[in-house]
C-alpha positions in Angstrom: -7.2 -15.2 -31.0 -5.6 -12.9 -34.2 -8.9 -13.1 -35.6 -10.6 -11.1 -32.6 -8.4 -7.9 -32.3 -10.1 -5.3 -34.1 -7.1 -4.0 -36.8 -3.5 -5.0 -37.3 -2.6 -2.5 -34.3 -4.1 -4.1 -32.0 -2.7 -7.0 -33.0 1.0 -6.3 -32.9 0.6 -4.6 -30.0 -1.1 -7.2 -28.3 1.5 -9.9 -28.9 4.2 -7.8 -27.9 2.7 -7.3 -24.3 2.0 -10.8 -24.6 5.6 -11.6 -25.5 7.7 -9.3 -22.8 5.6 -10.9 -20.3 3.6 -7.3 -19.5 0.1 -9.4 -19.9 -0.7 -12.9 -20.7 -3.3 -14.2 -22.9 -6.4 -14.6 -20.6 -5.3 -11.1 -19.7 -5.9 -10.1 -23.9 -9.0 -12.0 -23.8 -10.7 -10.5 -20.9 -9.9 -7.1 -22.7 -11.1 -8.0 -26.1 -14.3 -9.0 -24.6 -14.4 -5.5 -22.8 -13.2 -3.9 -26.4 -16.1 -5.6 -28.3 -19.2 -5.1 -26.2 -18.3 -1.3 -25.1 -16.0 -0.2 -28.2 -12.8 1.1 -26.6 -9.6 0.9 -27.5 -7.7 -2.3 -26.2 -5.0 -0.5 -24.5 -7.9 1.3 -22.3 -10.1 -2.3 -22.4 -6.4 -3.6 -20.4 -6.5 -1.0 -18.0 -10.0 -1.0 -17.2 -9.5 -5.3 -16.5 -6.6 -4.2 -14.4 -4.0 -6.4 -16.3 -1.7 -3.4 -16.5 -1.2 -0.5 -15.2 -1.4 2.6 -17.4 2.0 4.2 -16.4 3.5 0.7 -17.8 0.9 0.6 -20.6 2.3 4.2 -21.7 5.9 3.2 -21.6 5.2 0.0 -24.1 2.8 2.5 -26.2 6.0 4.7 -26.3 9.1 2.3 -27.1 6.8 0.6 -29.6 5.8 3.5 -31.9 8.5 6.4 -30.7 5.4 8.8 -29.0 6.9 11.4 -26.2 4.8 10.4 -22.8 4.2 14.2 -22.1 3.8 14.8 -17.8 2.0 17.6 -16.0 4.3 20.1 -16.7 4.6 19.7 -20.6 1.1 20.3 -21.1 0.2 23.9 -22.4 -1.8 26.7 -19.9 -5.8 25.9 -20.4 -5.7 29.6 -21.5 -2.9 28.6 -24.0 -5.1 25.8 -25.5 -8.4 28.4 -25.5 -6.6 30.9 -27.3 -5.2 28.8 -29.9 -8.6 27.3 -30.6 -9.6 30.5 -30.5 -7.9 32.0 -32.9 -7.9 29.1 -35.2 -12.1 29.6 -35.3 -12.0 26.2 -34.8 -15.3 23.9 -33.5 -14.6 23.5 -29.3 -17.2 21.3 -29.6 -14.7 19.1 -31.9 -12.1 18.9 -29.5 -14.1 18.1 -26.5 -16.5 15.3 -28.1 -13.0 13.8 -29.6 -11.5 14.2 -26.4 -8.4 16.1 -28.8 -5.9 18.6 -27.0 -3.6 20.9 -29.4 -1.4 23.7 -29.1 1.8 25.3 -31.2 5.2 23.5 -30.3 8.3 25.4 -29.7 9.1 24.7 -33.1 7.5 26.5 -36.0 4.8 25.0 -37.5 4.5 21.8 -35.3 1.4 21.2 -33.5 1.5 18.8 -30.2 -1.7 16.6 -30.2 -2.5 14.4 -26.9 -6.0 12.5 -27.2 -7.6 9.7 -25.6 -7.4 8.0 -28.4 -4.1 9.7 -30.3 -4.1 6.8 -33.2 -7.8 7.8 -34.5 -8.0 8.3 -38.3 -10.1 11.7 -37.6 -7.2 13.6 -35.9 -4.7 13.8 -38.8 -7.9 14.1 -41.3 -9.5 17.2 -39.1 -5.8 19.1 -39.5 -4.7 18.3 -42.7 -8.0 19.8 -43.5 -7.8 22.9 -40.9 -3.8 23.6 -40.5 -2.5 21.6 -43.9 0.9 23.3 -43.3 1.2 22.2 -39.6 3.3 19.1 -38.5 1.4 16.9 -35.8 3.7 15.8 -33.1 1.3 13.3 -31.9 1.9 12.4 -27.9 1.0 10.5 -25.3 -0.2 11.7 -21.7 -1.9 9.8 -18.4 -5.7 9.5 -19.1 -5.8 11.7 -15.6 -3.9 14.7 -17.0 -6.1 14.5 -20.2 -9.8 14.8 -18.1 -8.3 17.4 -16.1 -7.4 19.4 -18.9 -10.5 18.7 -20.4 -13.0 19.5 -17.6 -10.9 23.1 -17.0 -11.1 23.5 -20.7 -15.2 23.1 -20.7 -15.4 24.8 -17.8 -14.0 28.1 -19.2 -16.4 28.1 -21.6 -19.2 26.9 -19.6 -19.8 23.8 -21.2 -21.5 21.1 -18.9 -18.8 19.0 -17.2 -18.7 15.2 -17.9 -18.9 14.8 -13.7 -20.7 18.3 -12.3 -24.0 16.3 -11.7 -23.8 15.5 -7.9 -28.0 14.8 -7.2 -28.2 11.4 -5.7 -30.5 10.2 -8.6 -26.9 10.4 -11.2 -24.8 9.2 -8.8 -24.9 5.3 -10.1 -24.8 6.7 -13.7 -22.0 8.3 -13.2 -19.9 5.9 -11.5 -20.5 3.2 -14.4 -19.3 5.8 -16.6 -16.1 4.6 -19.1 -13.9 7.2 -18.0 -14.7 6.8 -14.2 -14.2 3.2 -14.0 -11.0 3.6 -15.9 -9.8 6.5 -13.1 -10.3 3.8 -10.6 -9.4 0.8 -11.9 -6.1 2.6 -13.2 -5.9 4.2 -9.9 -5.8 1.1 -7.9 -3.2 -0.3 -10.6 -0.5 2.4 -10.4 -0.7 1.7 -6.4 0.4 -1.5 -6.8 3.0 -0.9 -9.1 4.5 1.4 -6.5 4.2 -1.3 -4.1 1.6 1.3 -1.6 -0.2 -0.2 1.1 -2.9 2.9 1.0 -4.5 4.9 -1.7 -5.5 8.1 0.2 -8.4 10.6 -1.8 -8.9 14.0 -0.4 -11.2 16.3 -1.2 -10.8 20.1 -0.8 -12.6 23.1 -1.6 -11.5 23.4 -5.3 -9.7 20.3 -6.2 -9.1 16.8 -5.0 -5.7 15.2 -3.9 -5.0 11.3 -4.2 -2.0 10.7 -1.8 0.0 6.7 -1.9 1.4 5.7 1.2 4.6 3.8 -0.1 7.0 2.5 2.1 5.1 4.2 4.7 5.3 7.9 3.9 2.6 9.5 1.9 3.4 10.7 -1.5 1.4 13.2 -3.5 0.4 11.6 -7.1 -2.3 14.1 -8.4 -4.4 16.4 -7.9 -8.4 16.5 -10.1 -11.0 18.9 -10.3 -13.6 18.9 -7.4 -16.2 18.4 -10.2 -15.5 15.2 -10.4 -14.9 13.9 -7.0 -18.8 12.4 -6.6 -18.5 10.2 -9.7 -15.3 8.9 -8.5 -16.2 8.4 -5.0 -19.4 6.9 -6.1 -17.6 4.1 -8.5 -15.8 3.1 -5.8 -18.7 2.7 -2.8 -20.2 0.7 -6.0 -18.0 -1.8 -6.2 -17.1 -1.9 -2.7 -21.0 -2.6 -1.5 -21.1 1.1 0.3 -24.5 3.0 0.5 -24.0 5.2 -2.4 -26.1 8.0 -1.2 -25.0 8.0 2.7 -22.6 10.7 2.9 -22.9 11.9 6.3 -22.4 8.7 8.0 -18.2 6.9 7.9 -19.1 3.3 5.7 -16.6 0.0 5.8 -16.3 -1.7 2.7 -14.3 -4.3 0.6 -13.8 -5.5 -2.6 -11.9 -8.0 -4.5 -9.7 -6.8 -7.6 -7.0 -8.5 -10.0 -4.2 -6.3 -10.6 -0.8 -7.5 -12.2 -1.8 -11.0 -12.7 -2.7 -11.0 -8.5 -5.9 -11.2 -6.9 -6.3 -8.0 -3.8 -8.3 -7.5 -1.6 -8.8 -4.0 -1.1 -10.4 -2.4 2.0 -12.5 0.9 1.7 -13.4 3.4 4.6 -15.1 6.2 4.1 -15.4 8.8 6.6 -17.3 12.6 6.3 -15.2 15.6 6.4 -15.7 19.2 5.4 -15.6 19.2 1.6 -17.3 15.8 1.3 -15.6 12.7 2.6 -12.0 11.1 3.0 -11.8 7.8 1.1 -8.5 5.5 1.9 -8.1 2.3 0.2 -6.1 -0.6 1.7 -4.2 -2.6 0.0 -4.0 -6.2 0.9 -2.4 -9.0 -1.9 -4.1 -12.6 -1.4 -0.8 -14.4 -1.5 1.6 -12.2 0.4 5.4 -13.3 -0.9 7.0 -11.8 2.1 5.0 -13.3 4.8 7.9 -15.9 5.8 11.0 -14.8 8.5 13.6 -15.2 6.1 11.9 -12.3 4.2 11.6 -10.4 7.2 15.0 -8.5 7.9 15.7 -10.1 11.1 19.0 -11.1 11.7 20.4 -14.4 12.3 20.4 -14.5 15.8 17.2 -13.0 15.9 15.8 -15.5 12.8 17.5 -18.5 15.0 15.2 -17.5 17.8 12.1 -16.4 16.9 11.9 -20.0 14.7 12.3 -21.6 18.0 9.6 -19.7 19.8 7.5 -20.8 16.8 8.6 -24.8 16.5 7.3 -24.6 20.8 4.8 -27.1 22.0 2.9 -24.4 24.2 3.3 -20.6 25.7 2.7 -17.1 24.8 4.8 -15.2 22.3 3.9 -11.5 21.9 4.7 -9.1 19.1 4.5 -5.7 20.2 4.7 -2.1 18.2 2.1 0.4 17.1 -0.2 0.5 14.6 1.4 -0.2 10.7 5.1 -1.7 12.3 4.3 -4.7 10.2 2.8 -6.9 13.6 0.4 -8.6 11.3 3.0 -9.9 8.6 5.8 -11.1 11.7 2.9 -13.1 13.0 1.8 -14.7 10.0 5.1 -15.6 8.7 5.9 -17.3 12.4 2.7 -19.6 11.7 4.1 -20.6 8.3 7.2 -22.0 10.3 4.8 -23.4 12.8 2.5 -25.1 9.7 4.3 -28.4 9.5 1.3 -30.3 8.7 0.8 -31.7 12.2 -0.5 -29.1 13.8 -4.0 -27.3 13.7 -3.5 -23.9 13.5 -6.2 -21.3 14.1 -6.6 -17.7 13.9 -9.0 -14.8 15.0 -8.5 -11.4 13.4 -9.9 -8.4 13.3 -9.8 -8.3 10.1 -8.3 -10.9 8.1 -5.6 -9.1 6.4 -3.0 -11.7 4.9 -4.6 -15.3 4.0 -2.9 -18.3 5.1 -3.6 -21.9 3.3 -3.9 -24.4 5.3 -4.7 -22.5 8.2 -8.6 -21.7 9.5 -9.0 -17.8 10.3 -11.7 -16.3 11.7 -13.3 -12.9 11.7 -14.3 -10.9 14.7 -17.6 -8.8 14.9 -17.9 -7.2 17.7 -20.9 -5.5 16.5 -22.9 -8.3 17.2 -21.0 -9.7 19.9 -18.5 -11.8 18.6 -15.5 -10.2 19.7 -11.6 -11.9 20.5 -12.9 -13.4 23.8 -16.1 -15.5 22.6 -14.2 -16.3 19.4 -10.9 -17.8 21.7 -13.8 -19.9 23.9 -15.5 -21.3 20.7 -11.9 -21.9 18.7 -10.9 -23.7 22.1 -13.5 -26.9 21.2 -11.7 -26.9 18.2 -9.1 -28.9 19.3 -6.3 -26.4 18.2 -2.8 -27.0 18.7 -1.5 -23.2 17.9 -3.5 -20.1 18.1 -3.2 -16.5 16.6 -4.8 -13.8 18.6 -4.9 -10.6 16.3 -4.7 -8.7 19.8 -5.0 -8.8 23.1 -7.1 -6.0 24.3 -8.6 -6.4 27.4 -8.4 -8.4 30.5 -10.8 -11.2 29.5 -9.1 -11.9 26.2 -5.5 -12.6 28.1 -6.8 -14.4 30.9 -8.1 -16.8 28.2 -5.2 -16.3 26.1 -3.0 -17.3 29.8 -5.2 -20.6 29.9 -4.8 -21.6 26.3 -1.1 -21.4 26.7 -1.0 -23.1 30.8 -3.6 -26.3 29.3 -1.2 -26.9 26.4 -1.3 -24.5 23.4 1.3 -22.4 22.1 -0.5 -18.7 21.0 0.6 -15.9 19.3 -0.8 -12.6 19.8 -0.1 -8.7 19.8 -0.2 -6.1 21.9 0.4 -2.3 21.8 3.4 -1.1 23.2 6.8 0.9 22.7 9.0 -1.7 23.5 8.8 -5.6 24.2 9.6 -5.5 28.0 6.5 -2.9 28.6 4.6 -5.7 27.5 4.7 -7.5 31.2 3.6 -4.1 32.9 0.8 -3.5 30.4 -0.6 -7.2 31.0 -0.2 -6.4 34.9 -1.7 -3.2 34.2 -5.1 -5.0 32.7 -5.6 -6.3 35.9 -3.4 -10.0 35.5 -1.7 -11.2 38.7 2.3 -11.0 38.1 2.6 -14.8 38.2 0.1 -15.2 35.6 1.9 -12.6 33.4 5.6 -14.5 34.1 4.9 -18.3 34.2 3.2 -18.9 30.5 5.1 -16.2 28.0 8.2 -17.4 26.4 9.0 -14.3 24.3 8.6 -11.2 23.2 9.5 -8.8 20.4 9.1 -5.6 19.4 9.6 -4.3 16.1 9.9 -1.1 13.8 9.1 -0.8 10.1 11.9 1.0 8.3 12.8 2.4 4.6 16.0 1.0 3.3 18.3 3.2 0.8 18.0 2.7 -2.7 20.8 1.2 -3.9 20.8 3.1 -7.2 21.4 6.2 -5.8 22.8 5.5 -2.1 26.2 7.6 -1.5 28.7 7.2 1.2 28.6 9.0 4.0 30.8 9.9 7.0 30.5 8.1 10.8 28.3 9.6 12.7 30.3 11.5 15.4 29.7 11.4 19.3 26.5 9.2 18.8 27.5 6.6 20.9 30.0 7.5 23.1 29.5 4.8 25.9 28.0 2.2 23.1 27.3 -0.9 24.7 29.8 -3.8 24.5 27.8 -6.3 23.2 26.5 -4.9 19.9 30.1 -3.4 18.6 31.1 -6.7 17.0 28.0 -6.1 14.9 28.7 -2.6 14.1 30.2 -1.8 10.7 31.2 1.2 8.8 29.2 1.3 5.8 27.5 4.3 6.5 25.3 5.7 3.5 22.8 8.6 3.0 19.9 9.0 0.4 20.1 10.9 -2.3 16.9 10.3 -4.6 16.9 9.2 -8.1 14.1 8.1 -11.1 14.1 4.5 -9.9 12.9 5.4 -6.0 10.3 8.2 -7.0 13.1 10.6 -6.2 12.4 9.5 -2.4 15.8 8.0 -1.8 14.5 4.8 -0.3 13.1 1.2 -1.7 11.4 -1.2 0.2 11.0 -1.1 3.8 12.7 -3.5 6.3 12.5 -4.2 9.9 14.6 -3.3 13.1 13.6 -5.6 16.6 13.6 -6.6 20.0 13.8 -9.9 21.2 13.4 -10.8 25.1 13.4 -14.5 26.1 11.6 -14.9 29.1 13.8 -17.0 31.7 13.8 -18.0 35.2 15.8 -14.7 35.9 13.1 -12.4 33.6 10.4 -14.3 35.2 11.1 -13.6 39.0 12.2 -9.8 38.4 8.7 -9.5 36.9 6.8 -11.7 40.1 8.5 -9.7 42.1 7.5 -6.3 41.1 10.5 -5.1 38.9 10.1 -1.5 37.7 10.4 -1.0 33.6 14.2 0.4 34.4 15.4 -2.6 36.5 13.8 -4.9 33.5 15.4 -3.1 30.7 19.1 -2.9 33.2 18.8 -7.1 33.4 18.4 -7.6 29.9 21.4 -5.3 28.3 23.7 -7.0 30.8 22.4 -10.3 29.2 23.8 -9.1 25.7 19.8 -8.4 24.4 19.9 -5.1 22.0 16.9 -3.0 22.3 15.6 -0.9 18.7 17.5 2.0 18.8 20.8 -0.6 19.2 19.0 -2.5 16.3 18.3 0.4 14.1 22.6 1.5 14.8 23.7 -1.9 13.5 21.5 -2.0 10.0 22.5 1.8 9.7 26.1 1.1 9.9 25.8 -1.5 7.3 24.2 0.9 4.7 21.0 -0.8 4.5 19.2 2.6 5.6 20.4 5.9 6.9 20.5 7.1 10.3 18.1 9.7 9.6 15.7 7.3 8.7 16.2 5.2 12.4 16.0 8.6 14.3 12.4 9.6 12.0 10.8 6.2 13.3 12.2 6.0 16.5 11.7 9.8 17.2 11.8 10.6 21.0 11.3 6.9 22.3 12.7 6.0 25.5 16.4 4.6 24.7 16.6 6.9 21.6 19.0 10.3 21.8 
């Protein structure tokens, strides 16, 4: 493999990815294939095969030959750059065809120097022979920060931007264009080194915002010319299978992607707005780690539980919460604990988000008619022992869902609502009689996704006062006084919170449950029976894993919000 790399550079750089364990060697391969047939620099040929990210790829590039990374706010004013070009009489045309940026240093006679590719012999030659009596401090900066320097800089002097061709007829040009498939690629990498679920690109008028969702609150990452929106938007319908040119019409797409040594799948939607259209990305690993209860933040008498509801021979357990509370990942990890090997397990989704081995899943179209019902009837011959419903959303999907469970099966399904015992009345609600609804369910949860403190930067922080003043009995034997706030540090992206964790509601369905709900119990009388029973609703949840510092109160009361049961 020495023999391929293109200079010694290369080389030593290579094997020390290699050797920290950034990359592995099919990951150097792959990108030396890339390097030879388009002749790019290996550290771009890695981040265009998506075997690292470039924000990792630049802190290697710095520890290993001293370069400042420089960010947004380092770089000099576009009129800063002009006017030192300027008065230098120096060739713009240089500096944009070597894809160079200069400009005076605070320090006499130094000379910062970002470029895409900053190691090129023709940099220090062109000012040695210019500015012989300047220092170069050579840096590095995100290839982002560099284009959008670079377009603003053309664009002063009216130079044709790389990406101002919008006709339809350029549009799958420019989306196999080097720097636009690196945007992407890299793109779609630094998302999944921040752990985000979404990639959000907006356009506006002037400029173009790319938002992450991480931990479930969107975070602002950059901001890129308008100019160059189309190509980028283009690339990624390309790859995606999207109609390129349909821009007035929303367009569902997916594509398959190896990032970090992981294969994702990565769902596109594409929907028209004002200044062009609003493309989100989903991000969805293969092999999901977490999808298993232990991994789940549930507490022990919680964990003990739902286990059991998922080791049962037949009945209904529903997981209830609204969109993004992590329904999808609770329901997958119960069917892990169910896949013992004996059983045949089935699932219909709309979509598949998480793969399971070992277990068959099947995709809804309703488009054509084959929505949750037909699918349950066909899965049904297939002699299934435990069944996943993605959802049950209308009457003829839980009346089938109530007969899989009475003849024998044990199902799993979701449903939307704010707590788990709404889950009874919004069955009734669909039209089911109440002793349909009682007799097959044997549990129910509901369940919030929450942010839990960094632990780098988590301080102390005084007991709440006069939050609970009549806190109920059974829950103050879990209640501790840890209490911590977030503060916001390097490590959490200055958010103050890592990771997300969950709170939950678990209702066992008994004999008592089950003739309060055949009788016509209101919500209230429910809710009154199960407290006296010693169940905790969210809020209650939420108190406890506050009080143990795992996340701050704030952070319960900003997912919670005005709930029923929440002050």
């Amino acid at each position: 493999m020495i023999q391929t790399f293109q200079n010694e550079r290369d080389r030593r750089f290579g094997e020390t990815l290699v050797s920290q364990g950034k990359v592995d060697l099919a990951d150097i391969e792959r990108a030396l294939e890339v390097q030879a047939s388009v002749k790019i620099r290996l550290e771009s040929a890695l981040i265009r095969v998506g075997a690292i990210s470039e924000d990792n790829l630049l802190r290697e590039l710095s520890l290993q030959y001293g370069l400042k990374v420089l960010s947004e706010r380092d770089i000099a004013s576009i009129q800063a750059i002009y006017n030192f070009i300027k008065e230098g009489e120096w060739n713009l045309g240089w500096f944009l065809s070597k894809e160079v940026l200069a400009w005076p240093a605070q320090e006499e006679d130094v000379l910062v120097v970002i470029a895409r590719d900053i190691f090129a012999p023709a940099i220090p030659e062109f000012f040695r022979r210019f500015s012989p009596k300047k220092r170069l401090e050579r840096c590095l900066c995100p290839n982002f920060l560099l284009d959008k320097v670079l377009d603003e800089l053309a664009n002063e002097h009216s130079v044709e931007s790389l990406f101002n061709d919008e006709e339809t007829r350029h549009l799958r040009q420019l989306a196999e264009e080097a720097p636009v498939v690196e945007f992407v690629n890299n793109l779609i990498a630094q998302a999944v080194d921040l752990n985000a679920s979404d990639v959000h690109i907006e356009p506006e008028e002037a400029e173009f915002k790319v938002r992450f969702r991480v931990d479930g609150v969107l975070q602002d990452r950059m901001a890129q010319p308008a100019s160059r929106f189309a190509a980028i938007a283009s690339r990624i319908k390309l790859v995606s299978g999207l109609d390129i040119s349909e821009k007035r019409l929303p367009q569902d797409g997916r594509m398959t992607t190896r990032m970090g040594g992981s294969d994702m799948d990565v769902r596109v939607s594409c929907a028209p707005c004002v200044h062009g259209e609003s493309v989100v990305l989903r991000l969805l690993p293969k092999d999901k780690d977490d999808a298993s209860l232990g991994k789940l933040g549930l507490d022990q008498q919680h964990l003990n539980l739902l286990k059991n509801w998922s080791r049962l021979s037949s009945g209904i357990v529903l997981v209830t919460g609204p969109t993004g509370s992590g329904k999808s990942t609770t329901l997958h990890a119960a069917l892990k604990e169910s896949n013992d090997g004996a059983r045949k397990i089935i699932t219909v989704e709309d979509p598949v988000e998480i793969r399971v081995p070992n277990i068959t899943q099947i995709q809804t179209h309703e488009e054509i008619g084959y929505t949750f019902a037909n699918a349950l009837r066909a899965i049904l011959r297939q002699d299934p022992d435990v069944i996943m419903i993605g959802e049950i959303r209308d009457l003829e999907t839980a009346e089938i869902a109530i007969q899989a469970a009475l003849s024998g099966h044990l199902v799993f399904s979701t449903l939307h609502t704010n707590d788990a015992l709404s889950s009874f009345t919004r069955l009734i609600d669909m039209g089911l009689e109440p002793f349909l609804v009682a007799a097959p369910i044997q549990g129910v949860q509901a369940q919030r996704l929450i942010r839990t403190l960094c632990q780098n930067c988590a301080i102390a922080s005084e007991s709440p006062r006069n939050f609970e003043k009549d806190l109920i009995e059974h829950i103050k034997p879990f209640v501790e006084n840890n209490w911590k706030k977030a503060v916001g540090c390097p490590q959490c992206q200055h958010t103050g919170y890592s990771g997300r964790s969950g709170i939950y509601e678990l209702i066992p369905v008994d004999g008592q449950l089950q003739d309060l709900i055949v009788t016509g119990a209101t919500l209230n009388d429910l809710k009154r029976s199960v407290s006296k029973r010693g169940f905790r609703n969210l809020k209650e949840d939420g108190f406890i894993k506050a009080s143990r510092g795992e996340t701050a109160l704030e952070e319960v009361m900003r997912v919670l919000g005005n709930e029923e049961g929440m002050i």
